[in-house]
C-alpha positions in Angstrom: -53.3 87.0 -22.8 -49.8 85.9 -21.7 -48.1 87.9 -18.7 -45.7 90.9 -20.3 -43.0 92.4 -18.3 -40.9 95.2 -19.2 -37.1 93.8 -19.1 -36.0 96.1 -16.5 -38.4 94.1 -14.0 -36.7 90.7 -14.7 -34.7 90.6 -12.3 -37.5 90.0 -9.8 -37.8 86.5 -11.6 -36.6 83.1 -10.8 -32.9 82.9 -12.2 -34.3 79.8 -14.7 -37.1 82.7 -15.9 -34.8 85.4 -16.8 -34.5 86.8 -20.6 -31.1 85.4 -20.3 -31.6 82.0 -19.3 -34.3 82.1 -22.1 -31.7 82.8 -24.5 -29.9 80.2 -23.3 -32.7 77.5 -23.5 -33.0 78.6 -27.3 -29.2 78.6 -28.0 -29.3 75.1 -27.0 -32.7 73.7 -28.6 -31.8 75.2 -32.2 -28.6 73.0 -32.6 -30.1 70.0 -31.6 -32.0 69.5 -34.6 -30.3 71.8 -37.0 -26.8 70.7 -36.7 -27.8 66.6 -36.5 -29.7 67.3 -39.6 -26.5 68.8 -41.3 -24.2 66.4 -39.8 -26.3 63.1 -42.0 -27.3 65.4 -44.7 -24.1 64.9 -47.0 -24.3 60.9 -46.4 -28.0 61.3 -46.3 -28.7 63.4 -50.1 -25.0 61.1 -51.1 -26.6 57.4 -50.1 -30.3 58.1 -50.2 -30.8 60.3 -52.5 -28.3 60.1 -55.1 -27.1 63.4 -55.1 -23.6 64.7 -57.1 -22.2 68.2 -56.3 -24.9 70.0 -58.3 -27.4 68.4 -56.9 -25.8 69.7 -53.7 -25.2 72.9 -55.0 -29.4 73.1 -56.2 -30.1 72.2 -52.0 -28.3 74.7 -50.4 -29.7 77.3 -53.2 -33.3 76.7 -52.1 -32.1 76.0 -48.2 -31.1 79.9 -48.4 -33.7 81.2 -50.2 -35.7 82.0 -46.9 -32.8 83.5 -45.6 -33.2 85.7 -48.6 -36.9 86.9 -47.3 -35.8 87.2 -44.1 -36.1 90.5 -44.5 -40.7 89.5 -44.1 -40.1 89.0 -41.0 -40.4 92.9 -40.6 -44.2 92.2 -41.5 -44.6 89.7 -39.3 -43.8 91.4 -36.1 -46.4 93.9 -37.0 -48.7 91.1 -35.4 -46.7 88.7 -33.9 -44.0 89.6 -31.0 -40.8 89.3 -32.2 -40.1 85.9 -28.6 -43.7 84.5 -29.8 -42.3 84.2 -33.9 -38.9 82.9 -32.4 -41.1 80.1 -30.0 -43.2 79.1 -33.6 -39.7 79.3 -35.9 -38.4 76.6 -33.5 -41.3 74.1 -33.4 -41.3 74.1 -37.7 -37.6 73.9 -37.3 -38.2 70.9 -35.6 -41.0 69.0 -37.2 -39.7 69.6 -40.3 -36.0 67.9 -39.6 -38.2 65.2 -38.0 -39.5 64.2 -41.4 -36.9 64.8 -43.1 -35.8 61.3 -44.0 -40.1 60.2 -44.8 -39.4 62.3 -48.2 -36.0 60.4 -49.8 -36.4 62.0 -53.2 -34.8 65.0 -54.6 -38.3 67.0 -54.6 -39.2 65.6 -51.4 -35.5 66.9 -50.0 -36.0 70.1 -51.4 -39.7 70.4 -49.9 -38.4 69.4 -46.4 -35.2 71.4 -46.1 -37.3 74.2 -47.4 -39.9 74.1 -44.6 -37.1 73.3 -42.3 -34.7 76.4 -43.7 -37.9 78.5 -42.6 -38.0 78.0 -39.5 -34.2 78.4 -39.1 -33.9 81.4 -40.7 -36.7 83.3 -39.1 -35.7 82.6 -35.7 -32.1 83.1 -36.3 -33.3 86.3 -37.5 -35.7 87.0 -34.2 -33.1 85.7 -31.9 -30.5 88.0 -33.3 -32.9 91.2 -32.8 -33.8 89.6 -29.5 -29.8 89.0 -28.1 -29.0 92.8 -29.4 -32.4 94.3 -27.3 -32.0 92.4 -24.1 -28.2 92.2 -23.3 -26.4 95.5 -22.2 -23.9 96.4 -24.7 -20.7 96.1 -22.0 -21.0 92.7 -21.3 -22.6 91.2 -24.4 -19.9 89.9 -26.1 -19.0 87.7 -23.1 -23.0 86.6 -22.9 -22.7 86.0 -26.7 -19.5 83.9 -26.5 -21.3 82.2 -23.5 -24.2 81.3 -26.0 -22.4 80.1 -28.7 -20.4 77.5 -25.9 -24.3 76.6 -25.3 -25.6 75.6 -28.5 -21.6 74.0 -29.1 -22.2 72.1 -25.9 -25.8 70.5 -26.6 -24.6 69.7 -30.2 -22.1 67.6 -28.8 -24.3 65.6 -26.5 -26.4 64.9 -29.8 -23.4 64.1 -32.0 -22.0 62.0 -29.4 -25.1 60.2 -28.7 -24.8 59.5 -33.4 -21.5 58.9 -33.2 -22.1 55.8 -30.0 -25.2 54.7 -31.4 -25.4 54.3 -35.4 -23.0 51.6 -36.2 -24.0 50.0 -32.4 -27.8 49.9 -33.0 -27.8 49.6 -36.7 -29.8 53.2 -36.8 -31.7 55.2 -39.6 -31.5 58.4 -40.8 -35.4 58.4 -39.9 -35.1 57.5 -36.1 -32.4 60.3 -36.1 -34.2 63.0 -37.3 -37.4 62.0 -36.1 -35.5 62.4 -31.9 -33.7 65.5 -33.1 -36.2 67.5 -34.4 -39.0 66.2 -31.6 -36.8 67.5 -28.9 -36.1 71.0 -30.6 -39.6 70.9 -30.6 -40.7 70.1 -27.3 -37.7 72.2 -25.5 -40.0 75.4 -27.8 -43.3 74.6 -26.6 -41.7 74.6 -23.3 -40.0 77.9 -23.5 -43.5 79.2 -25.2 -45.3 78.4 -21.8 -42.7 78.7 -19.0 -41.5 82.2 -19.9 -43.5 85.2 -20.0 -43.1 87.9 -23.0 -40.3 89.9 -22.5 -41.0 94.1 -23.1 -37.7 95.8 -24.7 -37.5 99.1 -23.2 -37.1 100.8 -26.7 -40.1 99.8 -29.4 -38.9 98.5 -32.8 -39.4 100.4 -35.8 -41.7 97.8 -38.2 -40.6 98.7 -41.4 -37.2 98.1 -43.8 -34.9 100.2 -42.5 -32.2 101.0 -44.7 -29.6 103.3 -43.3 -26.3 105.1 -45.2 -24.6 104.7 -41.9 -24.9 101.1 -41.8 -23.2 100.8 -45.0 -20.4 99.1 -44.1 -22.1 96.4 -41.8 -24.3 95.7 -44.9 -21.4 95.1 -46.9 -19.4 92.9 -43.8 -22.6 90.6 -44.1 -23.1 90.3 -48.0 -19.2 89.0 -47.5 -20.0 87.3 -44.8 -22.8 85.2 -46.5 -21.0 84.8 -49.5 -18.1 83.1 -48.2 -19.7 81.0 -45.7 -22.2 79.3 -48.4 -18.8 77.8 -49.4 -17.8 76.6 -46.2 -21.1 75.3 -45.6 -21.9 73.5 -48.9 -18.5 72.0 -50.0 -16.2 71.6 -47.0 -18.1 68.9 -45.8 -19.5 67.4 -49.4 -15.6 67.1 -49.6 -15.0 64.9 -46.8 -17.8 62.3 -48.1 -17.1 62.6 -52.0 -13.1 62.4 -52.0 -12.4 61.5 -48.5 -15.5 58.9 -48.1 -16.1 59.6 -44.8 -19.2 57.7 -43.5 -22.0 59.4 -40.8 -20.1 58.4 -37.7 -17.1 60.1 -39.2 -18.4 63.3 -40.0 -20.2 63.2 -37.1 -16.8 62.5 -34.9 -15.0 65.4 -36.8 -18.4 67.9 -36.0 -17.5 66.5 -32.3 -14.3 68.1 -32.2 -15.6 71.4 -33.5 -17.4 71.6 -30.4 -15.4 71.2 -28.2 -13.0 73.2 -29.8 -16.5 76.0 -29.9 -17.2 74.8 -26.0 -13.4 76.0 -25.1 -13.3 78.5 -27.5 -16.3 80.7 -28.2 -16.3 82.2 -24.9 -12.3 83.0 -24.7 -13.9 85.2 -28.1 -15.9 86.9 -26.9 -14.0 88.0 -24.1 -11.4 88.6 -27.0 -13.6 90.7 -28.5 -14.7 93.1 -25.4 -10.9 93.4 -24.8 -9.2 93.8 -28.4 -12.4 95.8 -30.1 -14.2 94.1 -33.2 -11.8 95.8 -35.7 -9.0 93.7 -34.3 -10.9 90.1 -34.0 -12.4 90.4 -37.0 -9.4 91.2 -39.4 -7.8 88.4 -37.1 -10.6 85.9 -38.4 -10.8 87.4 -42.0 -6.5 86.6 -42.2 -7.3 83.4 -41.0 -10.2 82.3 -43.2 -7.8 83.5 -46.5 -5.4 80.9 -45.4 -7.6 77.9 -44.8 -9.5 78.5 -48.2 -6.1 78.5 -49.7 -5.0 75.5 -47.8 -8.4 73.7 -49.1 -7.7 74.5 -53.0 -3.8 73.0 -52.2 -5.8 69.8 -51.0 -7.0 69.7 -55.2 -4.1 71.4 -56.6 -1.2 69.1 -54.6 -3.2 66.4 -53.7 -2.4 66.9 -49.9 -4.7 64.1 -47.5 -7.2 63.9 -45.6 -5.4 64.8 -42.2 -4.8 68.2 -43.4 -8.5 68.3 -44.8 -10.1 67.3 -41.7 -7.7 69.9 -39.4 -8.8 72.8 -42.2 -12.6 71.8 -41.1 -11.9 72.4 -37.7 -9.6 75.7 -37.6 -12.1 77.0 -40.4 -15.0 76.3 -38.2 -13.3 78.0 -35.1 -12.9 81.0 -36.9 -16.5 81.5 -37.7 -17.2 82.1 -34.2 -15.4 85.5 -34.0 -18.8 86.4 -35.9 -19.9 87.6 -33.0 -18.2 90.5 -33.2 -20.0 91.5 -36.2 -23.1 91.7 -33.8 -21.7 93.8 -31.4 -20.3 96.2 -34.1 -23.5 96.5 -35.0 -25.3 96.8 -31.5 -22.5 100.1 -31.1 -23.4 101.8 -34.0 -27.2 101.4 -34.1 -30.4 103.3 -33.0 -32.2 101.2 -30.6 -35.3 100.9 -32.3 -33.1 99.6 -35.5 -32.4 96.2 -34.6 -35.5 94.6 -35.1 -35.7 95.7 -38.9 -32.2 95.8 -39.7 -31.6 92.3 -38.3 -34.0 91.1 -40.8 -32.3 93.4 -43.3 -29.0 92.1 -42.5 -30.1 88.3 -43.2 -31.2 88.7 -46.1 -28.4 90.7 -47.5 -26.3 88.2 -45.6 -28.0 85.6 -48.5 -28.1 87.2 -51.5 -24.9 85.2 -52.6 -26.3 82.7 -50.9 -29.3 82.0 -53.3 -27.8 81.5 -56.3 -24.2 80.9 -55.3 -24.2 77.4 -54.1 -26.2 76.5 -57.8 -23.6 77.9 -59.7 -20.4 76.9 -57.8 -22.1 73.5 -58.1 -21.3 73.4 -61.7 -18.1 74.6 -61.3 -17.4 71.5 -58.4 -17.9 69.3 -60.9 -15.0 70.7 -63.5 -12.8 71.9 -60.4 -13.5 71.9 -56.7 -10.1 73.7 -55.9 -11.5 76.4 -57.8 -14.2 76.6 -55.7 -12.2 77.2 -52.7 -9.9 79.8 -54.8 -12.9 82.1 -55.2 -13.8 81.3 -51.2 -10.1 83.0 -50.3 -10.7 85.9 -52.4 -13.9 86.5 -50.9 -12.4 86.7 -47.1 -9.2 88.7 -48.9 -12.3 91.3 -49.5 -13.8 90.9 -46.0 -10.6 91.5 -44.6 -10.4 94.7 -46.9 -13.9 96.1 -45.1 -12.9 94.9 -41.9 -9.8 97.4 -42.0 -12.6 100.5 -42.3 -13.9 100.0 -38.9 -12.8 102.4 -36.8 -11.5 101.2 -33.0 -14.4 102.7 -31.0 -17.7 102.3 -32.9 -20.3 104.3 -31.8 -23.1 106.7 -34.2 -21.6 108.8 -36.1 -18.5 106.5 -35.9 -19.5 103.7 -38.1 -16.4 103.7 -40.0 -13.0 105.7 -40.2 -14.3 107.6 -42.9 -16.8 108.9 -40.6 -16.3 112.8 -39.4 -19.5 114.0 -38.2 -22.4 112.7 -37.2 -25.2 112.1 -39.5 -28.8 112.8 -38.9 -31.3 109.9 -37.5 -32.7 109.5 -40.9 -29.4 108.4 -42.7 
């Protein structure tokens, strides 16, 4: 049996053995395979596989539907500790994006991405429960900001090493994703036996949890998932289907995301500790209705592909103030809470998500600048909710409609 110790007695470790630094190893070994494998995909499903925008739209559909049953993950831990499932998440994650290019038809992608959107989705699910338990509610959106710079930092050695390499050595989507995904991988196994298992000072409560108090963070993610599907799905089909941007490209434009994210994410989070998440978030929300808008003129007015490419990065910038969602939920909740409601929230997070990206498909292929219409509304809404969180969150002050504190059970 592996070595537990209660988190309060980590600070007798080695600084590299720490729950932090483990959180840290993780923030960078997801992006390594996850984001390479996004950053070929369109060129990849586009070049290899044939794919129009519906086809695209079909992908993402079954890519999210794990995200949909995140909420089994609640089963799971029943058996399985919640760092073990994060350690086994990451090593599917990985072999999975490593094969990704040995199955080149449409069934084959779907299979693949699939198996691959598992294991993202359940340890983005675990590693949410697990950032929420083991950093201290004062300084965790700095440590959360700090994490994001992470992952944004060892995505950029990858996509530099694509961006220097593909045309120079002539190289395949399958040598690509076989190195990504091996190193996510490897960096798991590592983390599964260099660290021991980490004891949260409150147990999690192993069963849905579905709270009237939480309503509003329920209904901040459903937004939340909604809109980003769009983002996520058609932003970047754009810049390959009208734009015909080619892998090294992308993968240059991805390169100034992150260092925008490396540079950014952490002045965030210390935005966020300072201004309070009712603040950043309405800040992003405002943001976000522009940019959609700004994409639909690109249709609409025909405006180029320097103003399409600077959308891609200010709209990917913005999505880092997510954070704050966390932390607005790490005020308001009972401690024992975050396991199951983490799971709860990802999969309410991806209820659009599952059939959204199918059906805005269709309506690509009459008129993409409809597509990003819709996206604007949906942040005008998140902006809406974001206005009912009240300037100190804590229970019993979930929102400003609150006025007295409700019982555990609600």
């Amino acid at each position: 049996m592996r070595r537990v110790i209660p988190l309060d007695q980590a600070d007798s470790l080695p600084l590299w053995r720490r729950p932090v630094s483990l959180l840290f190893l993780m923030a960078a070994a997801m992006p390594i395979a996850f984001a390479t494998w996004s950053a070929l995909l369109n060129n990849f499903i586009i070049e290899v596989g044939g794919f129009d925008g519906s086809d695209n739209g079909w992908l993402h559909t079954v890519r999210e539907i794990p995200g949909f049953l995140a909420v089994g993950v609640i089963a799971i831990i029943i058996f399985v500790r919640e760092q073990v499932l994060a350690m086994i998440s990451l090593v599917l994650l990985g072999v999975a994006t490593a094969l990704t290019a040995w199955f080149p038809s449409m069934g084959g992608i779907l299979m693949i991405t699939f198996l691959s959107s598992v294991g993202f989705h359940y340890y983005e699910t675990v590693n949410q429960s697990l950032q929420l338990q083991w950093l201290p509610k004062e300084r965790a959106p700095q440590v959360l900001g700090l994490l994001l710079a992470a992952g944004s930092a060892a995505t950029l050695v990858a996509y530099g090493a694509i961006v220097m390499t593909w045309q120079a050595f002539d190289l395949s989507y399958n040598f690509v994703y076989l190195v990504s995904g091996g190193i996510t991988a490897a960096l798991a196994i590592f983390a599964w036996i260099a660290y021991p298992q980490f004891e949260a000072p409150n147990p999690q409560i192993k069963k849905m949890v579905l709270r009237r108090r939480y309503w509003l963070y329920y209904a901040l993610q459903f937004m939340a998932g909604a809109r980003r599907q769009i983002f996520v799905v058609f932003a970047g089909f754009m810049m390959v289907e009208k734009f015909h941007f080619e892998v090294h490209e992308v993968t240059g434009l991805f390169l100034i995301n992150l260092v925008a994210n490396i540079i950014i994410a952490p002045v965030f989070g210390r935005a966020v500790a300072r201004f309070g998440e009712r603040r950043t978030l309405m800040f992003e929300y405002t943001g976000l209705v522009l940019v959609f808008a700004a994409y639909g003129g690109i249709y609409y007015f025909g405006w180029g592909v320097v103003l399409a490419a600077a959308l891609y990065v200010i709209d990917h910038m913005f999505f880092a103030l997510a954070l704050a969602l966390k932390t607005y939920f790490q005020k308001i909740a009972d401690p024992g809470d975050i396991a199951p409601t983490a799971a709860v929230a990802f999969t309410i997070n991806h209820i659009a998500a599952v059939f959204l990206p199918a059906l805005l498909g269709y309506l690509w292929l009459v008129s993409p600048g409809a597509v990003f219409a819709m996206a604007s509304c949906m942040a005008s809404i998140s902006l809406i909710l974001a206005l009912m969180i009240p300037r100190h969150p804590e229970p019993g002050n979930e929102t400003i409609f609150a006025r007295f504190a409700p019982t555990p059970a609600e």
